[in-house]
N, C-alpha and C positions, 0 to 999 in steps of 0.2 A: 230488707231493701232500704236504700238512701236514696233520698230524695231530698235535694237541695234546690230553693227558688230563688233565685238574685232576681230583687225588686228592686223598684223606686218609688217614692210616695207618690199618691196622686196619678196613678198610672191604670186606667181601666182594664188594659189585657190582665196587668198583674192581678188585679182585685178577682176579676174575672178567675183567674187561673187559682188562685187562694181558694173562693169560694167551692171552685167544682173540687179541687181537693179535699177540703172539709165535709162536703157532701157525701164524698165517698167514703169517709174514715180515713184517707191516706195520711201517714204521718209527714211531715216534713222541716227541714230548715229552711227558715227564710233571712237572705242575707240584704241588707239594702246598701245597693253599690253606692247610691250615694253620700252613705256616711262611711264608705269603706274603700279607700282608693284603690288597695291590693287588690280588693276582688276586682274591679271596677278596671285594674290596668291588666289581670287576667284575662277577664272576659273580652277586652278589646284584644290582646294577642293574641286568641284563639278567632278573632276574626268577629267576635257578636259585636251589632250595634244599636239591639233594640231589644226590649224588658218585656215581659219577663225571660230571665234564660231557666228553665227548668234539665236540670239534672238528673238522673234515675239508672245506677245501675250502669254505667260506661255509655247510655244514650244520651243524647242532649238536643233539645231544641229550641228557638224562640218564638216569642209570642203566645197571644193564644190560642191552642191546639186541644180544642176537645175530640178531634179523633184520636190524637194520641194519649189524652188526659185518661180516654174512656179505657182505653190496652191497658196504662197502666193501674187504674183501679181495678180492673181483670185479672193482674197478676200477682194484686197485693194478696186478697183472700185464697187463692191458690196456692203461695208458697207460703202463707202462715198458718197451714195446715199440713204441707208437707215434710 
């Protein structure tokens, strides 16, 4: 599974959303739109306008989402077993 975060420094949700990742073992990239205009002019065409955008697998959402945080550490140990 891939899991990409577009962050920005200084941004509490994203810290947020780093940490529960880490806690879970999830792997991830993390991209900071602010030093990345591409990403940054992506993520506005798709309509995001607030950080973190987290990615996983054709899902995406923003902000901090520990309900969804928690599904996807659910499915990391799941499918790196299957």
């Amino acid at each position: 599974m891939t899991v990409t975060v577009y962050s920005t420094p200084r941004c509490p949700q994203c810290n947020a959303t780093k940490r529960q990742l880490d806690r879970m073992g999830v792997a991830y990239r993390e991209i900071d739109v602010s030093s990345d205009p591409e990403a940054l002019a992506m993520l506005h065409a798709a309509g995001y306008r607030q950080a973190p955008v987290v990615v996983a697998d054709g899902q995406a959402w923003t902000g901090y989402r520990p309900d969804l945080l928690r599904e996807l550490g659910a499915r990391v140990p799941a499918e790196a077993t299957a």
